[in-house]
C-alpha positions as CSV (number, residue, x, y, z in Angstrom):
1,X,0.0,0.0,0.0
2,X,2.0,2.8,-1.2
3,X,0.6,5.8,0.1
4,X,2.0,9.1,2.3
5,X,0.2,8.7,5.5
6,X,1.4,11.8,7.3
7,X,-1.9,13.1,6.8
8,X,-3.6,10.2,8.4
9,X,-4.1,8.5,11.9
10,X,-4.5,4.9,12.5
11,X,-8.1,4.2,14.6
12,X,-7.5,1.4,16.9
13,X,-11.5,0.9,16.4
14,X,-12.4,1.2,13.0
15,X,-9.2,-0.6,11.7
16,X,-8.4,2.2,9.3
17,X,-6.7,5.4,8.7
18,X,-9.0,7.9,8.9
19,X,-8.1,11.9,8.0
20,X,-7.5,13.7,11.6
21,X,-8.9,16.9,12.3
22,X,-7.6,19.3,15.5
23,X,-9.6,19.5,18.1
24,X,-8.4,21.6,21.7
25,X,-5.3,21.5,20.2
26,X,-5.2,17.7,20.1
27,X,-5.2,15.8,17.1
28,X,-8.1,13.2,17.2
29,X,-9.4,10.6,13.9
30,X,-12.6,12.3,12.4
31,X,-14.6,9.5,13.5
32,X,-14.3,10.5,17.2
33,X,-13.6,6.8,18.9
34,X,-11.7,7.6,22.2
35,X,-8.9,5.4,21.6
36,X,-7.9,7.1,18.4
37,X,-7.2,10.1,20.7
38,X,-2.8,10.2,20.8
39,X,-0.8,12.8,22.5
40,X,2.7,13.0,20.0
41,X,4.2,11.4,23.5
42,X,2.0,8.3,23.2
43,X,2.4,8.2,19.7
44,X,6.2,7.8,19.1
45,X,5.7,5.4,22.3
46,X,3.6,3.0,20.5
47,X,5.8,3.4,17.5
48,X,3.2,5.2,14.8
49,X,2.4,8.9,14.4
50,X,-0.3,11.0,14.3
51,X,0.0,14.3,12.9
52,X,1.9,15.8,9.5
53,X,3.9,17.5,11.9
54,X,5.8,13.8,12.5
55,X,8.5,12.7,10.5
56,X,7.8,9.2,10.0
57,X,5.4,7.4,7.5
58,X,3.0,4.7,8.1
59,X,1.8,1.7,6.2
60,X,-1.3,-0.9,7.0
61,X,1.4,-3.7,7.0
62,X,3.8,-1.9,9.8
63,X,0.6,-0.9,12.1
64,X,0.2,-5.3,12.1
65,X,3.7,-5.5,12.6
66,X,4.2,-3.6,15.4
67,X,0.6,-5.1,16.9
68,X,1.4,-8.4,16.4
69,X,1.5,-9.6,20.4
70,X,1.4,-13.5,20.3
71,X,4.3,-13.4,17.9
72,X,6.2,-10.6,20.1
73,X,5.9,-12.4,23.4
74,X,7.1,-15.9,21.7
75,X,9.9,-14.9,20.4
76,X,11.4,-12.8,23.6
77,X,10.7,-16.0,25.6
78,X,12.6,-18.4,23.5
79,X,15.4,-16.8,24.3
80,X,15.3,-18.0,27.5
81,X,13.4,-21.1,26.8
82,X,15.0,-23.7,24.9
83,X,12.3,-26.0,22.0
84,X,8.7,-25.9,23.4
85,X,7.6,-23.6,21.1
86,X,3.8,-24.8,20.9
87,X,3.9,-24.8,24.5
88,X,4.8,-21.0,25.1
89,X,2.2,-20.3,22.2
90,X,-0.2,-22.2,24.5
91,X,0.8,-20.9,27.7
92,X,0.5,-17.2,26.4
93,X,-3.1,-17.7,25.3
94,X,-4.0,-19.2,28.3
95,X,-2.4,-16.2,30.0
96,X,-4.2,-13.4,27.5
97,X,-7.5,-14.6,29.6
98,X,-6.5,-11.7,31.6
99,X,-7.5,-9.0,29.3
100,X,-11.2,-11.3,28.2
101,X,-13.9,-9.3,29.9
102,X,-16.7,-11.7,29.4
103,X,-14.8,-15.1,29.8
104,X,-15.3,-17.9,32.0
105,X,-12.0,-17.7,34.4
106,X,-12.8,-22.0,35.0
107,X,-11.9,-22.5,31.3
108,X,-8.2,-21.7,31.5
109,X,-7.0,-23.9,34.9
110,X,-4.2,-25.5,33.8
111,X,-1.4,-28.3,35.1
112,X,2.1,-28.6,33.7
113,X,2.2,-32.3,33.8
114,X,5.5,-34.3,33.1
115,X,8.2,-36.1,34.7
116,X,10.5,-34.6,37.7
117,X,13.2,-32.6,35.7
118,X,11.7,-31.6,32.4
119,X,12.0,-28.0,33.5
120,X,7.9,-27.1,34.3
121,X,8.4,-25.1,36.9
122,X,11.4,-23.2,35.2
123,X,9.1,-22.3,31.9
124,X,5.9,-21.1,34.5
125,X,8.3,-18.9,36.0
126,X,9.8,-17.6,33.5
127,X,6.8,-16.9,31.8
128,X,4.7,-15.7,34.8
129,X,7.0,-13.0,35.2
130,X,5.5,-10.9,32.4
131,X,3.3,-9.5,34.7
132,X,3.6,-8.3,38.0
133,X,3.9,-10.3,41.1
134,X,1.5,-9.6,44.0
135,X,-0.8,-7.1,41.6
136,X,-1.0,-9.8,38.7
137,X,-0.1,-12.8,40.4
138,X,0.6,-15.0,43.5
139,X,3.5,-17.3,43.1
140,X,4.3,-20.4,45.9
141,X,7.0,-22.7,45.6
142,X,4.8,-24.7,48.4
143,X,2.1,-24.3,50.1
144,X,-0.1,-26.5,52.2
145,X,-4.6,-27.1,51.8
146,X,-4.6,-25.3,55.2
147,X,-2.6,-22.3,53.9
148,X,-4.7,-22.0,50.9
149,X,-7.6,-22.3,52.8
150,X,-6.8,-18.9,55.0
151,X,-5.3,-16.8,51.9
152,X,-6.2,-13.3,52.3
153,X,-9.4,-14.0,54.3
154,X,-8.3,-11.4,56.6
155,X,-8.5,-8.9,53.8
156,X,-12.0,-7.7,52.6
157,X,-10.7,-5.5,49.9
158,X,-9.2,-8.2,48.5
159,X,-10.3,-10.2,44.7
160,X,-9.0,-12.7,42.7
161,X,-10.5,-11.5,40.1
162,X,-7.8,-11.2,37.2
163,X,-5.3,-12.5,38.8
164,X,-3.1,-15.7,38.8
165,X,-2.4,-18.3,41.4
166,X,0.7,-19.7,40.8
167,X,1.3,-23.2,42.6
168,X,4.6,-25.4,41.9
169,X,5.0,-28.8,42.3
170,X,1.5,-29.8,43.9
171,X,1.3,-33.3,45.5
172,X,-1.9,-35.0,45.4
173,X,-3.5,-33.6,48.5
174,X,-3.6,-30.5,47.5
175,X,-4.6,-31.4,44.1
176,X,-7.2,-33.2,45.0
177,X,-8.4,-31.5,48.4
178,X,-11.5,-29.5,48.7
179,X,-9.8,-26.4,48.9
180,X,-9.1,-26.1,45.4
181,X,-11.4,-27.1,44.3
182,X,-13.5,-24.1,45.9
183,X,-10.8,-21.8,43.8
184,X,-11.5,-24.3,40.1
185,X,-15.9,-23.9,40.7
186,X,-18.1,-21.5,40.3
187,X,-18.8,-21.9,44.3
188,X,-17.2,-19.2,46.6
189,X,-18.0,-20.2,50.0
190,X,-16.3,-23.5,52.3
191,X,-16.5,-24.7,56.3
192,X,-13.9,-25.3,57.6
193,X,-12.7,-26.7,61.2
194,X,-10.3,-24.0,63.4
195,X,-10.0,-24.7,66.8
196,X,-13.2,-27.5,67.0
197,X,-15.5,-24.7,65.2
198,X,-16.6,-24.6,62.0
199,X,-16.3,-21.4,60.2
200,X,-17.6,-20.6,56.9
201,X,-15.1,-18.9,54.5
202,X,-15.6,-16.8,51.0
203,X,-13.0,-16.7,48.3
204,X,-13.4,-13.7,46.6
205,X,-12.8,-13.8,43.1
206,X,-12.0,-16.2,40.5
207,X,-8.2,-16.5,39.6
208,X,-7.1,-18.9,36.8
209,X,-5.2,-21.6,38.7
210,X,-1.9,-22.6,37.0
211,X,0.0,-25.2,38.8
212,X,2.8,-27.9,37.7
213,X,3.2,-31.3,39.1
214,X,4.8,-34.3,37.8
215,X,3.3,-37.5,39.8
216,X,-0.3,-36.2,41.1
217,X,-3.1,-37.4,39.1
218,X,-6.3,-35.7,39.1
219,X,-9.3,-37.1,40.2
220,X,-11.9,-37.6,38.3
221,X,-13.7,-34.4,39.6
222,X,-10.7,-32.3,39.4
223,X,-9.8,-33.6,35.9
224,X,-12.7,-32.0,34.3
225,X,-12.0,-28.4,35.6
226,X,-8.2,-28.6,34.5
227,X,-6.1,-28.1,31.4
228,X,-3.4,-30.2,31.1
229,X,-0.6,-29.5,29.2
230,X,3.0,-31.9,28.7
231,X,6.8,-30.9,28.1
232,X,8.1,-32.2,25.0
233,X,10.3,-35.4,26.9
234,X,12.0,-36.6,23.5
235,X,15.5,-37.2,23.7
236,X,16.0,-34.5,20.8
237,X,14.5,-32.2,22.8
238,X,17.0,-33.6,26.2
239,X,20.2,-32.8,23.3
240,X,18.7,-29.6,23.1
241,X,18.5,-28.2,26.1
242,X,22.5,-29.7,26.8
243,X,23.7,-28.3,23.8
244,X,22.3,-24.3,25.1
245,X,24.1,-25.0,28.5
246,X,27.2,-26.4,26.6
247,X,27.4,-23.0,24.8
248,X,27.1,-21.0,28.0
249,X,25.6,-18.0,26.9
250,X,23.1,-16.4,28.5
251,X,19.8,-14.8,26.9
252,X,17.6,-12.9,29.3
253,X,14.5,-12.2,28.5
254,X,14.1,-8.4,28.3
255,X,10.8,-8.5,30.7
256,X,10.5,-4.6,30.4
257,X,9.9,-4.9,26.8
258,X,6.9,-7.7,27.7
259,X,5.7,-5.7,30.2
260,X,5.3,-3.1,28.1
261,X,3.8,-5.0,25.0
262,X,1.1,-6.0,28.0
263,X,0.4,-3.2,29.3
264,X,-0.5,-2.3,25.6
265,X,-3.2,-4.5,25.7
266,X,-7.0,-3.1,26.5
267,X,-9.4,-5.6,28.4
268,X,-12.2,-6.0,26.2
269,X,-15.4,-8.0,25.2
270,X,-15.2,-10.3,22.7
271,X,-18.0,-11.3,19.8
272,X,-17.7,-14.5,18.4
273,X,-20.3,-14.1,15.3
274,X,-19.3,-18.3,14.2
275,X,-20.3,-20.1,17.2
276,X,-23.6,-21.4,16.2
277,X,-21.7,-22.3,13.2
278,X,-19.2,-24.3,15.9
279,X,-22.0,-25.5,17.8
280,X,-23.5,-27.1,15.1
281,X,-20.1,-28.9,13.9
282,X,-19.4,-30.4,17.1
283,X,-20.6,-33.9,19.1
284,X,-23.4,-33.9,21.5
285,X,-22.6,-37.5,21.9
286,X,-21.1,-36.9,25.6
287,X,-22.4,-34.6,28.4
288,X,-18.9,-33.3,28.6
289,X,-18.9,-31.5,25.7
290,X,-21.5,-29.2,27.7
291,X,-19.0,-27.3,29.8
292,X,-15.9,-28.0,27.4
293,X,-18.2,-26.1,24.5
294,X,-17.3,-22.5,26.9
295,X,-13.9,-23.9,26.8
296,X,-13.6,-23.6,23.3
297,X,-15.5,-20.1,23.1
298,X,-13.2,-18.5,26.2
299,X,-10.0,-19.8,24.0
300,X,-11.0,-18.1,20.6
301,X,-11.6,-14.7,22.9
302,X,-8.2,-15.2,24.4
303,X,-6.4,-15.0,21.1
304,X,-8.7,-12.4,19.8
305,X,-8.3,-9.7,22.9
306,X,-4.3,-10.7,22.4
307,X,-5.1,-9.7,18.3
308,X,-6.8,-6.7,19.6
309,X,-5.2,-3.9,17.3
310,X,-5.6,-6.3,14.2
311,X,-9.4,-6.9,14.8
312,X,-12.5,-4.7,14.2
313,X,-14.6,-3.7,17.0
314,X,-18.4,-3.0,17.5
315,X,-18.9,-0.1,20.3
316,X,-17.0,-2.1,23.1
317,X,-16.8,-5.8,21.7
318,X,-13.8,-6.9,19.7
319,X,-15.0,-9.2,16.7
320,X,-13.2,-12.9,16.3
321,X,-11.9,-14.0,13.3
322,X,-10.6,-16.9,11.8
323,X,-6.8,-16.9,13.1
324,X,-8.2,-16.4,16.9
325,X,-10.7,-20.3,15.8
326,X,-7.4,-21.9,14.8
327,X,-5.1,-20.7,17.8
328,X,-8.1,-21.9,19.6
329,X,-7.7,-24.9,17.8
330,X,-3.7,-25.2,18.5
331,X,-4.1,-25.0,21.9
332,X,-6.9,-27.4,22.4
333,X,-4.8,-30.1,19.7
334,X,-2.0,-29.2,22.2
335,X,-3.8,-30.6,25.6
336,X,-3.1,-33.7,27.1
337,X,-6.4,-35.3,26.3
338,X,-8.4,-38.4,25.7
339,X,-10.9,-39.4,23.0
340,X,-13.3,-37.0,23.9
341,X,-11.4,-34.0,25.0
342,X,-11.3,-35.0,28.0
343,X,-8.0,-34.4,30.3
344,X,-6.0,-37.0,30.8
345,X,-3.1,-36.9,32.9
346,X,1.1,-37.6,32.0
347,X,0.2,-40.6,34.7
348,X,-2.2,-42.8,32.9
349,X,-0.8,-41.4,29.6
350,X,2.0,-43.2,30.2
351,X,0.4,-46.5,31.6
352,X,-1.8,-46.3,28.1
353,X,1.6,-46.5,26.3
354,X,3.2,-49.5,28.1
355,X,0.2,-51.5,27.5
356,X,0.3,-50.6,23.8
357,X,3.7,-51.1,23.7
358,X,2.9,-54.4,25.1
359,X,0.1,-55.8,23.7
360,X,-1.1,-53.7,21.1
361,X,-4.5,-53.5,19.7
362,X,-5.2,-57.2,19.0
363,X,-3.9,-59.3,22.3
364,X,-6.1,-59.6,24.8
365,X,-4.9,-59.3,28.2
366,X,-5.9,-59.8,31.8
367,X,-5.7,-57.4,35.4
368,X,-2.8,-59.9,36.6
369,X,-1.3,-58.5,33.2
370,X,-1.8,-54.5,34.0
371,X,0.0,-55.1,37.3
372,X,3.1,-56.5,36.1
373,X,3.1,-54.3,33.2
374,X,2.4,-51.3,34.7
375,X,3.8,-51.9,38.5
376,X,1.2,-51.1,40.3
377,X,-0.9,-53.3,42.4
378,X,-4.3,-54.7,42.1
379,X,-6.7,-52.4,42.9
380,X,-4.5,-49.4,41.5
381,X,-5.1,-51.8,38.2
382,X,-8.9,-52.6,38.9
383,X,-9.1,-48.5,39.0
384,X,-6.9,-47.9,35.7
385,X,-8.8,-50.3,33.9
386,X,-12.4,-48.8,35.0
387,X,-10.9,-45.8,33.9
388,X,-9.9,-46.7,30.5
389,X,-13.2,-48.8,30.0
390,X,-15.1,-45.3,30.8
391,X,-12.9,-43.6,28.3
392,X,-13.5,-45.8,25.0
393,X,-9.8,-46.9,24.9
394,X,-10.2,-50.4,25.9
395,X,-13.1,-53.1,25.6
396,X,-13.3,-56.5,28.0
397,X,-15.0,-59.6,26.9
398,X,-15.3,-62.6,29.6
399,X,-13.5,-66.0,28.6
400,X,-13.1,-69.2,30.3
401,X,-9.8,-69.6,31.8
402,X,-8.0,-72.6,30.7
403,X,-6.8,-73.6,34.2
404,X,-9.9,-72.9,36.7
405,X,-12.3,-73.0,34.0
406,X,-14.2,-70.1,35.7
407,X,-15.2,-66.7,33.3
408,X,-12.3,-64.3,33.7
409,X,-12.4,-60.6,32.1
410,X,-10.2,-60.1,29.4
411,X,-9.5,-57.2,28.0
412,X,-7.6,-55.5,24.4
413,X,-7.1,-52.0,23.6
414,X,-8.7,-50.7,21.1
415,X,-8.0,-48.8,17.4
416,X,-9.2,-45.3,18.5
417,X,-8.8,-42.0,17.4
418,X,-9.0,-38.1,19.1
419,X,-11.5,-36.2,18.3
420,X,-10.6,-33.4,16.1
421,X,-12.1,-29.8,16.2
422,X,-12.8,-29.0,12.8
423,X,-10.9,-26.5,10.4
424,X,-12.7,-23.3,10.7
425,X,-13.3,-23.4,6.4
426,X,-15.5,-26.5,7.6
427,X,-17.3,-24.4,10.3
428,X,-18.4,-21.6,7.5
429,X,-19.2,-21.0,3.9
430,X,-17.7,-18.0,3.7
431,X,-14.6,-16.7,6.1
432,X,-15.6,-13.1,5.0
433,X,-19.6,-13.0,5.2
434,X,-18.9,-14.4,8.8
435,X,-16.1,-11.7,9.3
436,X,-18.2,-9.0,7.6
437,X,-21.9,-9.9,8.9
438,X,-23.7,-7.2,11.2
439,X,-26.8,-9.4,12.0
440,X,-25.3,-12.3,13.4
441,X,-26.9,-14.2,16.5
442,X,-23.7,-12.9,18.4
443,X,-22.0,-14.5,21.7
444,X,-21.1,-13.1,25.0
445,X,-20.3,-15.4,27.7
């Protein structure tokens, strides 16, 4: 676009450049949105002009470049973090729920989940550190149910709301205990026992839970309020990471520049004019899909509100468009899930793998079979197998045994595969009648 833009500003809200007129001195875009009002301070801050009287000259393609935040953020990081490219891209649009007005703070729990040493906690807290401790986030190395379960009660001014709770290496109890699970729900209040009297307790505010572990396994209740997300364990990935320390140079991550690209960042309401047109493309097989359908939706606002100065906006909503569907659809392809969606922890992930390793999808195998495979003993295998029965990976059939001639369960995995969202060409006819339309059935959640 070769055109002399000294003449012009760029409106954040109508996505254009629109001629400026002077008003009280200021220069302001004729169409008068409040954004699109720049002191020449603010301006050469943000890296664009708006008045002839600046030197430099604008084009439509710098405006995305300098916008571009996803892009930005990644690449700072993986100066510090070595590989796991998809899951800083992950992480960060998990983390842009802080800007989603109308989101669903339960859709964007999530557990780093892999094996003791595959550097979790060192990628959270690196990339935590965007934002500000205390104000944006709470960080604990450790912290016990009991802890959690007086944290900031004696503060009334005090919300969650917007903020992060940071929680390293989490063992099962607190995993599992019913104090977090009072900070994963929609509930706020709890009882608890101090001193042989019960006292009720409100948690005020929703923060979005991110927490690493790498041997606690959700239960079953937990698991369906939690993202779970894995480090890449290849060994190229190992040769990676000892090849960076082997060079022994040192790339920090320039957190003042991230903090500013952040603080660039408006909250704002999001429109998502295609999800009827997801709605209708998706399963109703399994009752899960009910609350992991808002999942989907809170995602696609993420990336959109972190796209914010490359999408239109109507009055105070920020319209979706098809790149913020396919990061949705990155990070849900990225999860650690089952058939369905569904979580499924680095735990029984693994135990899945050593019985297909094992037996494959023809043999048919027995619970005496799962405990020497797996090494765990008989009811942890009664559970596993229940578990993967539920889940579709795995039918039984009873046979007679050959020595006590009694029915015996047998069981063989079978040839399964995850469900796949669908490419956002399959969800609409046309990418720019949805982009375009005015009188759509519209969603704010």
């Amino acid at each position: 676009m070769n055109k002399d833009f000294t003449d012009y500003a760029y409106c954040l809200n109508c996505k254009n450049f629109k001629t400026k007129k002077s008003e009280n001195g200021g220069d302001i875009c004729w169409c008068r949105h409040i954004n699109s009002i720049y002191t020449k301070d603010s301006a050469l801050r943000n890296g664009y002009h708006t008045c002839a009287n600046f030197d430099s000259l604008l084009s439509v393609k710098s405006v995305k470049s300098v916008f571009s935040c996803i892009g930005k953020l990644q690449s700072e990081l993986e100066k510090s973090i070595v590989g796991e490219k998809s899951l800083i891209k992950c992480l960060i649009l998990l983390m842009g729920s802080k800007y989603v007005i109308n989101k669903n703070p339960l859709s964007f729990h999530t557990l780093l989940n892999s094996k003791s040493g595959s550097g979790k906690d060192f990628i959270l807290g690196t990339m935590i550190k965007m934002f500000e401790e205390n104000k944006d986030y709470e960080n604990f190395t450790r912290i016990s149910s009991r802890a959690l379960d007086y944290l900031h009660t004696n503060e009334p001014e005090f919300s969650w709301n917007d903020k992060f709770l940071v929680l390293h290496d989490i063992d099962d109890n607190i995993l599992n205990s019913s104090t977090l699970k009072l900070f994963l729900t929609e509930g706020t209040k709890t009882a608890i026992v101090n001193d042989g009297k019960v006292k009720s307790r409100e948690v005020r505010g929703k923060p979005v839970v991110l927490m690493t572990s790498a041997y606690s396994d959700p239960g079953k209740e937990q698991l369906r309020r939690i993202n779970i997300l894995n480090l890449d364990e290849t060994k190229e990935q190992t040769k990676r990471i000892m090849l960076r320390k082997a060079q022994q140079v040192t790339q920090e991550v320039n957190y003042k520049k991230l903090n500013k690209i952040l603080f660039e960042l408006i909250p704002s309401r999001v429109k998502i004019d295609f999800a009827e047109q997801i709605a209708t493309k998706l399963s109703e097989e399994d009752v899960f899909m009910r609350t992991f359908f808002d999942k989907i939706l809170d995602f696609i606002k993420s990336s959109c509100v972190l796209n914010q100065y490359e999408r239109k906006r109507d009055n105070e909503y920020l319209i979706a468009e098809a790149e913020d569907y396919n990061n949705a659809k990155f990070l849900i392809e990225n999860l650690s899930t089952g058939i369905n969606f569904k979580p499924m922890s680095h735990n029984k992930k693994d135990k899945l793998d050593q019985l297909k390793h094992e037996f494959g999808v023809s043999e048919w195998f027995r619970l005496k079979d799962v405990q020497t495979i797996c090494g765990i003993n008989y009811s942890s295998a009664y559970d596993l197998i229940n578990s993967f029965l539920q889940d579709g990976f795995i039918e039984f059939k009873s046979m007679k045994d050959e020595y006590s001639n009694k029915n015996v369960n047998n069981y063989r995995l079978k040839e399964v595969q995850k469900m796949q969202l669908p490419s956002f060409r399959e969800i609409t006819d046309n990418i720019d009648t949805i982009n375009n339309t005015d009188n759509t059935d519209n969603t704010d959640r």
